[in-house]
MIDOSE-1310 file (N, C-alpha, C; in nm, 2 decimals, decimal comma, always signed):
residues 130
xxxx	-2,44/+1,10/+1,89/-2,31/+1,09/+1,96/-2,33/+0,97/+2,05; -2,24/+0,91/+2,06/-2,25/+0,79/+2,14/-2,10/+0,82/+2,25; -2,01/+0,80/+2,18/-1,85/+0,78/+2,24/-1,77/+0,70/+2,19; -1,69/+0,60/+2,29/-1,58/+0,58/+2,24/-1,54/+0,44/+2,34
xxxx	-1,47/+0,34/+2,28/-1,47/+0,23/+2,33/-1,41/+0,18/+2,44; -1,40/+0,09/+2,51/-1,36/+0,06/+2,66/-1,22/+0,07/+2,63; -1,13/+0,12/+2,73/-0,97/+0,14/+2,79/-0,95/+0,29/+2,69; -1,04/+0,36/+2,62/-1,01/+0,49/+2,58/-0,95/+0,59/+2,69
xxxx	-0,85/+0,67/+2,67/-0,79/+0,75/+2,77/-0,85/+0,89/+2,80; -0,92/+0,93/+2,91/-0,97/+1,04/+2,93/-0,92/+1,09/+3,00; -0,87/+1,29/+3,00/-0,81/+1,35/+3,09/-0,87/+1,41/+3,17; -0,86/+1,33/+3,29/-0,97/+1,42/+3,44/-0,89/+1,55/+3,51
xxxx	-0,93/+1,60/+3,58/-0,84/+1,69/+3,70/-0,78/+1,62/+3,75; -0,79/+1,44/+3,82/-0,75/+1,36/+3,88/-0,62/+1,30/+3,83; -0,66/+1,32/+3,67/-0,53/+1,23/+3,59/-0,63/+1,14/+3,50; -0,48/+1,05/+3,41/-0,56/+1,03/+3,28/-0,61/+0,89/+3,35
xxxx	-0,71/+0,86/+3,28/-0,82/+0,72/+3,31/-0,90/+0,68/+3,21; -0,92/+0,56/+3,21/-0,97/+0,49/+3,10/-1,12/+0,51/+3,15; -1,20/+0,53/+3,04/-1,31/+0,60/+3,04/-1,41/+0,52/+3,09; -1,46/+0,39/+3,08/-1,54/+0,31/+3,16/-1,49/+0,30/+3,32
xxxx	-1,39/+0,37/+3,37/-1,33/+0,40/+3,47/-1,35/+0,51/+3,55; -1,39/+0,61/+3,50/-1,40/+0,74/+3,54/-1,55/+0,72/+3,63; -1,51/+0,81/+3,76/-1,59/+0,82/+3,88/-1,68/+0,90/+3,88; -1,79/+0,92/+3,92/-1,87/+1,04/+3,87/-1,83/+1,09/+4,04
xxxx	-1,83/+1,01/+4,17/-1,82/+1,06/+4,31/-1,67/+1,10/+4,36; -1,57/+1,14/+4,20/-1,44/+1,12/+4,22/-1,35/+1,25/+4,10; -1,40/+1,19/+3,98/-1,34/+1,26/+3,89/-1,45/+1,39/+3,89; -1,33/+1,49/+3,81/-1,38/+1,62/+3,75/-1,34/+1,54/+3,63
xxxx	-1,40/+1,72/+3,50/-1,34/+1,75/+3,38/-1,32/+1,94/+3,38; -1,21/+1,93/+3,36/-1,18/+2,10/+3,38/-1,29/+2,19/+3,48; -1,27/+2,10/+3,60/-1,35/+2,19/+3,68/-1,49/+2,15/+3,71; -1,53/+2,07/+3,59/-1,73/+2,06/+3,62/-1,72/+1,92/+3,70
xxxx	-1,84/+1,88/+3,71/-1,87/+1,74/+3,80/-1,92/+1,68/+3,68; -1,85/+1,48/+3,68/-1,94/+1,38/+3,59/-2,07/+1,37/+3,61; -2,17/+1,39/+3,58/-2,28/+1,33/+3,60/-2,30/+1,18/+3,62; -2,22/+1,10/+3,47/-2,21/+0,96/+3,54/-2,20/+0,90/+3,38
xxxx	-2,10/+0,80/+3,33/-2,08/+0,75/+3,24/-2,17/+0,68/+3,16; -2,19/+0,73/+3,03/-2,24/+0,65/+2,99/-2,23/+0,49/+2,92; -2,29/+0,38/+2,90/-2,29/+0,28/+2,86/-2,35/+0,21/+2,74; -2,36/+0,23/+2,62/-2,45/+0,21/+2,56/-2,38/+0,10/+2,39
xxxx	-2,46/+0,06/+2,35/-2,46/-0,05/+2,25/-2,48/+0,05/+2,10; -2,39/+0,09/+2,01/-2,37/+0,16/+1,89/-2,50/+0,11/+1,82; -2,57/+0,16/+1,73/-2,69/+0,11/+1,64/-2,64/+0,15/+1,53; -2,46/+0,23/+1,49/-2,43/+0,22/+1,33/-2,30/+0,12/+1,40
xxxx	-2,28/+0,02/+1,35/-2,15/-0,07/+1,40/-2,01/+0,02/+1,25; -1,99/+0,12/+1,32/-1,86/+0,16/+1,31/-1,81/+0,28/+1,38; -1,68/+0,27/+1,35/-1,61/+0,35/+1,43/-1,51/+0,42/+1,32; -1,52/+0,55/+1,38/-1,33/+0,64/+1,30/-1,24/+0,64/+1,40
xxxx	-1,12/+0,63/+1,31/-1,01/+0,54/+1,37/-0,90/+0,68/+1,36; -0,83/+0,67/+1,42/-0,74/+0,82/+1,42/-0,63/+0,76/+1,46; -0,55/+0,71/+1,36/-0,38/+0,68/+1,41/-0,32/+0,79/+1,49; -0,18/+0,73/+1,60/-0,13/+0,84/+1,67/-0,09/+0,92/+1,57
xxxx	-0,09/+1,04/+1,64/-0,04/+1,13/+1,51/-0,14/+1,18/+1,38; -0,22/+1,13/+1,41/-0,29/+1,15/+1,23/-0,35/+1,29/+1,23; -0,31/+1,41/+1,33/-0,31/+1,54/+1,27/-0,14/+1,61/+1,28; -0,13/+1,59/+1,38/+0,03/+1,63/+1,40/+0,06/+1,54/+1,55
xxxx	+0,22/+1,57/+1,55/+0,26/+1,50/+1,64/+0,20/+1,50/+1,80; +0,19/+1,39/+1,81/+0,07/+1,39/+1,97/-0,05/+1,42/+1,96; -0,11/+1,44/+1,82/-0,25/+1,45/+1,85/-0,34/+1,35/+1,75; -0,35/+1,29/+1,78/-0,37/+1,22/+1,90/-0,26/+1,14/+1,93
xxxx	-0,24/+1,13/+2,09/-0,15/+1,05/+2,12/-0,14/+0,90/+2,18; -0,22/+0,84/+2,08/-0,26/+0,71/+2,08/-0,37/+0,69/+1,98; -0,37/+0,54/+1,90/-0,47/+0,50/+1,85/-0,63/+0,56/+1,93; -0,70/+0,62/+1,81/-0,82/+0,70/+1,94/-0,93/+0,59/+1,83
xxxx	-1,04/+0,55/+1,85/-1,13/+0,53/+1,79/-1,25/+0,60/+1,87; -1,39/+0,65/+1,77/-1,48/+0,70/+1,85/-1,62/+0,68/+1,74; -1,72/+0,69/+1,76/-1,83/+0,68/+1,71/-1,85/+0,79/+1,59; -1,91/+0,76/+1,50/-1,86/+0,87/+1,37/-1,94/+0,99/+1,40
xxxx	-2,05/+1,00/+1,49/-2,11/+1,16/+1,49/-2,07/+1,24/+1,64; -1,94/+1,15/+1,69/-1,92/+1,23/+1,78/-1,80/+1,34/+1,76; -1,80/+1,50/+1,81/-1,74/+1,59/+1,79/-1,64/+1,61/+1,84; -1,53/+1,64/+1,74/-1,39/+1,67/+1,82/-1,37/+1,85/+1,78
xxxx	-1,28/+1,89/+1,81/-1,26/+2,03/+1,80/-1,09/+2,02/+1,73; -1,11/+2,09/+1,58/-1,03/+2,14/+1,52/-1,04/+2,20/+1,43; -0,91/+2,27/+1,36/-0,92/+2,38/+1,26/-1,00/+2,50/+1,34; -1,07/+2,52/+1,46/-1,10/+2,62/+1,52/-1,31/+2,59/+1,51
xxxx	-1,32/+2,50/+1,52/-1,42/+2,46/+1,52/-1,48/+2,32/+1,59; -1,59/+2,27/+1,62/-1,63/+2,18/+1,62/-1,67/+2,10/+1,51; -1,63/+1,97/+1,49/-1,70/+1,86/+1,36/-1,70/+1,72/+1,39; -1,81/+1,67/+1,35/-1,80/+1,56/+1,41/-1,66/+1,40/+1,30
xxxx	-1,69/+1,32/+1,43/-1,57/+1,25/+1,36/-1,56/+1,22/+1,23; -1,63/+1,18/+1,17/-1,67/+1,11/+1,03/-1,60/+1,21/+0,94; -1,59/+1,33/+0,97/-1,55/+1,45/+0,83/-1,44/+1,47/+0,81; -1,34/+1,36/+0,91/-1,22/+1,35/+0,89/-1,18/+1,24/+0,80
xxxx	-1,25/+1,13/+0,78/-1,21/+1,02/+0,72/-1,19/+1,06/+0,58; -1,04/+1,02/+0,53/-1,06/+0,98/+0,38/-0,96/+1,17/+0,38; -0,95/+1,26/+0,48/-0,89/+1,40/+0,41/-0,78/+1,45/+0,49; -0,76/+1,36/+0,57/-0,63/+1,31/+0,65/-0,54/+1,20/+0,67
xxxx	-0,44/+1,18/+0,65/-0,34/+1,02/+0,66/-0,40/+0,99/+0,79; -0,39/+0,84/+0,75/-0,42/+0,79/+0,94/-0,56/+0,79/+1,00; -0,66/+0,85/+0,92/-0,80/+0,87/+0,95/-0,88/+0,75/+0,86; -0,96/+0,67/+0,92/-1,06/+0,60/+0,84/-1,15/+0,54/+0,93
xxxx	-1,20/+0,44/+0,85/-1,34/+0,35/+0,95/-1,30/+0,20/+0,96; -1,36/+0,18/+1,12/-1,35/+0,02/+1,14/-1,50/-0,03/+1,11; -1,55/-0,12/+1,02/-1,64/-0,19/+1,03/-1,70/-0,26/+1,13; -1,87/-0,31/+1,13/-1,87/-0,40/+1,18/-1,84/-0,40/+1,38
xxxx	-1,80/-0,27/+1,43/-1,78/-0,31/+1,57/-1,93/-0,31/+1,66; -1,94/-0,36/+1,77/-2,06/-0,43/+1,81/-2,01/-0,44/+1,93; -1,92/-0,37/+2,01/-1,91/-0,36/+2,16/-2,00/-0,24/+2,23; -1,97/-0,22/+2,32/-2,10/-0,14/+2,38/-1,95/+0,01/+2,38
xxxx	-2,03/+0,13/+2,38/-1,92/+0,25/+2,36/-2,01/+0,35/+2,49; -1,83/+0,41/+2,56/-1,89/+0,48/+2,65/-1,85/+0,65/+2,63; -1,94/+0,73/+2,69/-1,90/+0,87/+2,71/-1,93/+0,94/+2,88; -1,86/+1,02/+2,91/-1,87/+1,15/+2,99/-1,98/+1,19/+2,92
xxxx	-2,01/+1,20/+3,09/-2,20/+1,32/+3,06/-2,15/+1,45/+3,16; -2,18/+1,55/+3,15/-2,14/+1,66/+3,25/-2,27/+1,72/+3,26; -2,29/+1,82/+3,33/-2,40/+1,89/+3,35/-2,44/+1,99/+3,23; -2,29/+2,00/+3,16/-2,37/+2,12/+3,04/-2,29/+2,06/+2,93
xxxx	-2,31/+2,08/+2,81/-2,24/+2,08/+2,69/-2,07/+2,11/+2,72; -1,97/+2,03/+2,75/-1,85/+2,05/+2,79/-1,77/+1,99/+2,70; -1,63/+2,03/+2,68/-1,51/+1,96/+2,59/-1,42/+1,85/+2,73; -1,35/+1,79/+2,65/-1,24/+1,68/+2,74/-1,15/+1,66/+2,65
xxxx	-1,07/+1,60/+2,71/-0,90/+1,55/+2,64/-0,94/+1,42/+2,63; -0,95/+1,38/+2,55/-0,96/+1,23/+2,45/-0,80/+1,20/+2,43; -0,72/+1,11/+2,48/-0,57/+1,10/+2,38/-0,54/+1,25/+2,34; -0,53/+1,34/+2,37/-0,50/+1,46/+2,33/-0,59/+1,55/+2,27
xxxx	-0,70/+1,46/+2,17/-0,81/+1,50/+2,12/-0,90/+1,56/+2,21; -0,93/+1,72/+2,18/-1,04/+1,80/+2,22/-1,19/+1,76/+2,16; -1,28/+1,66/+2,25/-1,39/+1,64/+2,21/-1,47/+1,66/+2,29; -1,64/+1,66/+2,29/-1,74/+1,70/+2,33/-1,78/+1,60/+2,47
xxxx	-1,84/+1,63/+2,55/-1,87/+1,52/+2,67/-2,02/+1,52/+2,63; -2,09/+1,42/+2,62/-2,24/+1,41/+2,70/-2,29/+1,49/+2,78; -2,39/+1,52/+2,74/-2,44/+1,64/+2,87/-2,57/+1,56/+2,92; -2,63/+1,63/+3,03/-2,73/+1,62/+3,12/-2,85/+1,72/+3,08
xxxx	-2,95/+1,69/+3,00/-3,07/+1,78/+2,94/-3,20/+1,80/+3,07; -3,23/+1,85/+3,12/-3,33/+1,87/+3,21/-3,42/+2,00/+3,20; -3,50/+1,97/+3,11/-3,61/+2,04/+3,06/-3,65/+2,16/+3,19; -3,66/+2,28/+3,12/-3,72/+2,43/+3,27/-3,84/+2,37/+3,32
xx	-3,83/+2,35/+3,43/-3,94/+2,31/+3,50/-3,93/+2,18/+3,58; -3,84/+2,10/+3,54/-3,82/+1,99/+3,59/-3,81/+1,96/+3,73
């Protein structure tokens, strides 16, 4: 899991914010605290691409792109992005991207509003004993 690329729309408690934006001394996500965004350089240069709309109307509600093994929640499940390409209109891959992709880290394994999309945050792992 990596995330999702700069000006992506994330829903805080605070309101929506573009995700290299979001405050860790500022924003929530339903209640928990950011730990602190992440920043990082993709090592598979692609992305799945989710036209607005490409499950039903407003979901997503905007062009979403995100890193292919990161998890969104549907059909009543979690799966990662990739398992959508190719078995929904509107779903595929961008080749070739090479910008750096960010995510929400929270303290535990949490969901967030992606463009409408229910996906997974980054968590914070700190081994018992730490």
């Amino acid at each position: 899991m990596l995330g999702f690329p700069r000006g992506t729309i994330v829903t805080t408690d605070q309101g929506d914010v573009p995700i290299e934006s979001v405050d860790s001394s500022y924003h929530t996500i339903n209640g928990d605290a950011v730990v602190y965004v992440t920043e990082l350089q993709p090592q598979e240069p692609r992305l799945v691409c989710f036209t607005k709309d490409a499950f039903k109307p407003g979901y997503p509600s905007a062009p979403t792109f995100m890193s292919p093994h990161h998890h969104i929640f549907c059909l009543g499940r979690m799966m990662p992005a990739e398992h959508f390409v190719g078995k929904f209109n509107g779903i595929g891959l961008l080749e070739n991207y090479d910008k750096p992709l960010f995510n929400v880290v929270t303290a535990e394994h949490r969901l967030m509003l992606v463009n409408n999309l229910t996906c997974e945050t980054g968590y914070f792992y700190a081994p018992q004993g730490s």
